[in-house]
VOKETOR-51198 format. One record per residue: residue in one letter; x, y, z of N, C-alpha, C, O in turn. Coordinates in nm, 2 decimals, padded with zeros to 4 digits. Layout:
<atoms>
 lonu    n.x    n.y    n.z   ca.x   ca.y   ca.z    c.x    c.y    c.z    o.x    o.y    o.z
    A      X      Y      Z      X      Y      Z      X      Y      Z      X      Y      Z
...
</atoms>
This chain:
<atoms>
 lonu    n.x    n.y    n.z   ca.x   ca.y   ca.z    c.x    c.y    c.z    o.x    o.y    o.z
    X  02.34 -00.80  00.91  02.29 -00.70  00.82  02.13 -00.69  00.83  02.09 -00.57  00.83
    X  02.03 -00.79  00.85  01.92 -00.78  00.84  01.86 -00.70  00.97  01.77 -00.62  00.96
    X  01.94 -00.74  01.10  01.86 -00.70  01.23  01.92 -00.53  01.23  01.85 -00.44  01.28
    X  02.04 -00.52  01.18  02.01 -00.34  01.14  01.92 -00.28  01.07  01.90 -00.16  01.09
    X  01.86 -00.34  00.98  01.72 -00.31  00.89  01.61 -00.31  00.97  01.51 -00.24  00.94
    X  01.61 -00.38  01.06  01.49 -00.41  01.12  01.47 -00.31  01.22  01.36 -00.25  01.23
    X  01.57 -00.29  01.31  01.57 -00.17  01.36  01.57 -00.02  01.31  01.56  00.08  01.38
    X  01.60 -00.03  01.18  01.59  00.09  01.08  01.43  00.11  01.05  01.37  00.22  01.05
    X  01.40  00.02  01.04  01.26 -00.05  00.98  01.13  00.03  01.10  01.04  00.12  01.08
    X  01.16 -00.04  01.24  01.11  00.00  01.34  01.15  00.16  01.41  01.07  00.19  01.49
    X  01.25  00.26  01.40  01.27  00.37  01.38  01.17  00.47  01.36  01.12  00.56  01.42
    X  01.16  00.38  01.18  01.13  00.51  01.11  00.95  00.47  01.15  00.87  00.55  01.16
    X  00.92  00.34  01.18  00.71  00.31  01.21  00.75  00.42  01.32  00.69  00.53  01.33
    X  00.81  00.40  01.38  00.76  00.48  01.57  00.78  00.61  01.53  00.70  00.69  01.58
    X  00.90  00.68  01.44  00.88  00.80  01.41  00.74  00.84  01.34  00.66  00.92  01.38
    X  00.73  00.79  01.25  00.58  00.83  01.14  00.41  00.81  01.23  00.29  00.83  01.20
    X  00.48  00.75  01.34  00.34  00.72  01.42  00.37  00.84  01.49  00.30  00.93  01.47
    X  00.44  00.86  01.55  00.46  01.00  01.66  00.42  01.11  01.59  00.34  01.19  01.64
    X  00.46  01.12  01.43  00.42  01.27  01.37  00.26  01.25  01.35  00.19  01.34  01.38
    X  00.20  01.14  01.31  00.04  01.12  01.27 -00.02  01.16  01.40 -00.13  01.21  01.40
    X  00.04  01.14  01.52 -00.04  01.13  01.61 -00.04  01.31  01.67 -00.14  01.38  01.71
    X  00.07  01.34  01.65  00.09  01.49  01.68  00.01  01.60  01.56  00.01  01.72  01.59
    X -00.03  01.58  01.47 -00.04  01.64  01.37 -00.25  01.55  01.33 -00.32  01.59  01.24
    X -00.29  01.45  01.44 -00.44  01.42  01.37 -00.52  01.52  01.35 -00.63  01.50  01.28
    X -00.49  01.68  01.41 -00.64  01.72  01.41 -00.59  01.79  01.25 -00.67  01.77  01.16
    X -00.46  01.85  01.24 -00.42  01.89  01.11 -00.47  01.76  00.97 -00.53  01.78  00.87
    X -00.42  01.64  01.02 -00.47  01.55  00.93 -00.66  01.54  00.92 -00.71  01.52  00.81
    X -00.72  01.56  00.99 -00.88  01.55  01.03 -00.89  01.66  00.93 -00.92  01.62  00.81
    X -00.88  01.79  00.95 -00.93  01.93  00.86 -00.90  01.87  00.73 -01.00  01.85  00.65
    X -00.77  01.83  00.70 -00.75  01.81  00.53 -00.79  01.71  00.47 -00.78  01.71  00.35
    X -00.85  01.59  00.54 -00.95  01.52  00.50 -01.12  01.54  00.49 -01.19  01.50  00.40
    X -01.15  01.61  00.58 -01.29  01.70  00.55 -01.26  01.77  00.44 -01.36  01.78  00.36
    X -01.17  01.82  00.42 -01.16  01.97  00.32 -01.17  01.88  00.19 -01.24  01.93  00.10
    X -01.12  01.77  00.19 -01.10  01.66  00.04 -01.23  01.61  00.04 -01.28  01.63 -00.08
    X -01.32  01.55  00.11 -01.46  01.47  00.12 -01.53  01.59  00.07 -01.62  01.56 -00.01
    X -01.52  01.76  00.09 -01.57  01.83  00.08 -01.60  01.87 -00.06 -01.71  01.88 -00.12
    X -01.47  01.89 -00.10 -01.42  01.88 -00.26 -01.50  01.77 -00.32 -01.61  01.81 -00.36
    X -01.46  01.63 -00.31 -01.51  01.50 -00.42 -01.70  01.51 -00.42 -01.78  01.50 -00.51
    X -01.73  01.54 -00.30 -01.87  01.58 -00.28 -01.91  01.71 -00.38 -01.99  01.70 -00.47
    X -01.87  01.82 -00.34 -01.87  01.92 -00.45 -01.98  02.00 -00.37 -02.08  02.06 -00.42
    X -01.96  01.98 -00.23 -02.04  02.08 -00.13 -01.93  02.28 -00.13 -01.97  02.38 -00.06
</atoms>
């Protein structure tokens, strides 16, 4: 039971790494846009 978890486990990091990595410049803008906000530029 556990080493099915584990490979469940490892799935879903390599999936959630593949989309961050496909999607950083989208992630980049919406973090400026938030620093932009809390600053109040």
């Amino acid at each position: 039971m556990n080493i099915y978890f584990l490979i469940i486990l490892i799935l879903l990091v390599s999936v959630g790494l593949y989309a961050i990595i496909r999607n950083i410049d989208i992630i980049k803008i919406i973090l400026i846009y938030f620093k932009d906000k809390l600053l109040g530029k």
